[in-house]
Every structure is written in C-alpha cells, then in structure tokens.
N, C-alpha and C positions, 0 to 999 in steps of 0.2 A: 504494500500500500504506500502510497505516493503521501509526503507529511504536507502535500498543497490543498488548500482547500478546496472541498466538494464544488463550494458555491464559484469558484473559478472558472472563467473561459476554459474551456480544454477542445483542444484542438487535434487534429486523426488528419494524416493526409489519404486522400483518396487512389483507389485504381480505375484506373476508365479502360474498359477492353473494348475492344470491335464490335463483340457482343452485345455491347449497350445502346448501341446506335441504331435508331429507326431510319424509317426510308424515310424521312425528312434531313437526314443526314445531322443528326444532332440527338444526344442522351433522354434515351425515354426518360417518360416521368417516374415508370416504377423505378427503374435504378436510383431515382432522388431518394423514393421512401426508403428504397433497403440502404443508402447513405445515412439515413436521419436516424435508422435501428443500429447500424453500425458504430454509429460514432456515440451513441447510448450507453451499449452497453459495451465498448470499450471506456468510454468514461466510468461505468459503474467498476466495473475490474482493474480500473488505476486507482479509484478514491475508498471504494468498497474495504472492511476488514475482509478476511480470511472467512471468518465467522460469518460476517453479515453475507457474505459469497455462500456458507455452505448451507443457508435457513430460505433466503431470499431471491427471489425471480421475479422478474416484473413483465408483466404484461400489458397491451396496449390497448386502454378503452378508446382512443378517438386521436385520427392524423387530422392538422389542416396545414397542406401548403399552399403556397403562392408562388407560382413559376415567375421569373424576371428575367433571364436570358437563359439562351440556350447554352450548351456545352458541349464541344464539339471533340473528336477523335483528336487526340494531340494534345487536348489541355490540360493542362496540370490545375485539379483542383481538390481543394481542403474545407473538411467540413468544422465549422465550431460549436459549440454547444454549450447551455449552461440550463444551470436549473431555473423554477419560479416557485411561483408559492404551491400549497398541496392543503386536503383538506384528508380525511380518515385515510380514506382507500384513494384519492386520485390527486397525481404529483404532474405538475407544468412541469415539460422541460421546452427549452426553447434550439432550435437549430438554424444556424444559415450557411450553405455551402455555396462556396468563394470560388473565383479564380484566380489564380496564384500573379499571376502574369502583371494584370493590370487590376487585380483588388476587389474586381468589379462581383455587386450581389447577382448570384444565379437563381436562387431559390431559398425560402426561408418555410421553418416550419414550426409549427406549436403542436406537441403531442405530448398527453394526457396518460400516464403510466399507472399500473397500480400493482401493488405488491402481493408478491403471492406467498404465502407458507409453502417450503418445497415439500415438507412432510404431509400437511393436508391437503396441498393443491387448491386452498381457499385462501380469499382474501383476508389480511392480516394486517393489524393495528404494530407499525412500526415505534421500536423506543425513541429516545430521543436523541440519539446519538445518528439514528437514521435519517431521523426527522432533518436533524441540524446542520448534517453532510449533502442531504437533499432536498431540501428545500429553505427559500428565504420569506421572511414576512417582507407585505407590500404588491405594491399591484404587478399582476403576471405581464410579460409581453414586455416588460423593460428590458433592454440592453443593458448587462454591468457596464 
C-alpha cells in the first residue's frame, strides 16, 4: 500500500491496441468505460490495505460519461481518477482520460461504486478507515 492519500489524483497510463478502434477510425466508447474500471481498481490496489483487499470488492451501480474528443490509434493516453463523496453503500469516484500529447480532455466520467463483502457477496457498511481512504465530504463532481 502506497502511504499517498486515497483522496489523491492517481493517475494509470493507458494501452490503446488496434483493437479499440471502430470504423470511424477513432477508440470506441466501451474501451473509455473498461478505462474508467481500470484505472479504479488499480487505484483501489495502490491505496487499498492488504486486508481491506482481502474483505472488499466493489461493484458498479451506475457509469455517466461525457465523450469530448476522440482518441485515435497512436495516442498516448492516461487516465486520472479520484474519489467524491459516498453515502452507506454508494461511493462517487470521478475519472477523466487525457491525452498525453497536448493535455487535451477526451472523456470524463462519474461512476457510482458500492462495496461488497467478498465472504457474503452483499453489500457492506465500510469502517472508517475505508470511508476516509474513499471518500471526501463536500459536493461530488469537484476537481481536487
């Protein structure tokens, strides 16, 4: 576990394969969402204990993004992510993947997480150690 805080930008660069690119010649949309899971729950396994890894899974009640440019074969681009606020069972995290090149927003996303117990497979009231790693008070949809 990383001694950086949870509530920090944490940053994943991305792989773009050939693969990802529709006949419009630019990165389908689903490859954004498997970006915005990716770069999740690689944040949760940098910031995450050992423990809070071996109790806790999270799963996704609800995506929203917003496409702003396209992303083409050749780009080098990186997703960032950070948390928001969370209520029992449902945690904001916020994502926006970048292009490295020129900075520029591609896509941003807000998705809505919730914790799972690994042993019951039901949703689970996290301590406050989880709470405090993932999420912040204040309104959702800020930028740190």
């Amino acid at each position: 576990m990383s001694t950086e805080s949870a509530t920090e930008v944490y940053e994943l660069p991305l792989s773009l394969m050939e693969a990802d690119i529709d006949e419009l010649d630019h990165v389908n949309n689903t490859v954004y969402l498997r970006w915005v899971q990716e770069v999740a729950v690689a944040h949760w396994r940098h910031a995450a204990t050992e423990t809070q890894q071996a109790e806790i899974v999270w799963v996704v009640l609800r995506h929203e993004i917003d496409y702003k440019r396209p992303a083409r074969l050749g780009d080098v681009v990186k997703a960032r992510t950070w948390v928001g606020t969370a209520s029992t069972h449902a945690f904001d995290r916020h994502t926006e993947i970048v292009r490295d090149a020129d900075g520029r927003l591609l896509a941003r996303a807000r998705t809505v997480w919730c914790p799972i117990d690994l042993e019951t497979g039901r949703p689970m009231k996290v301590d406050d150690d989880v709470r405090r790693r993932f999420s912040v008070p204040g309104a959702p949809g800020t930028t740190p």
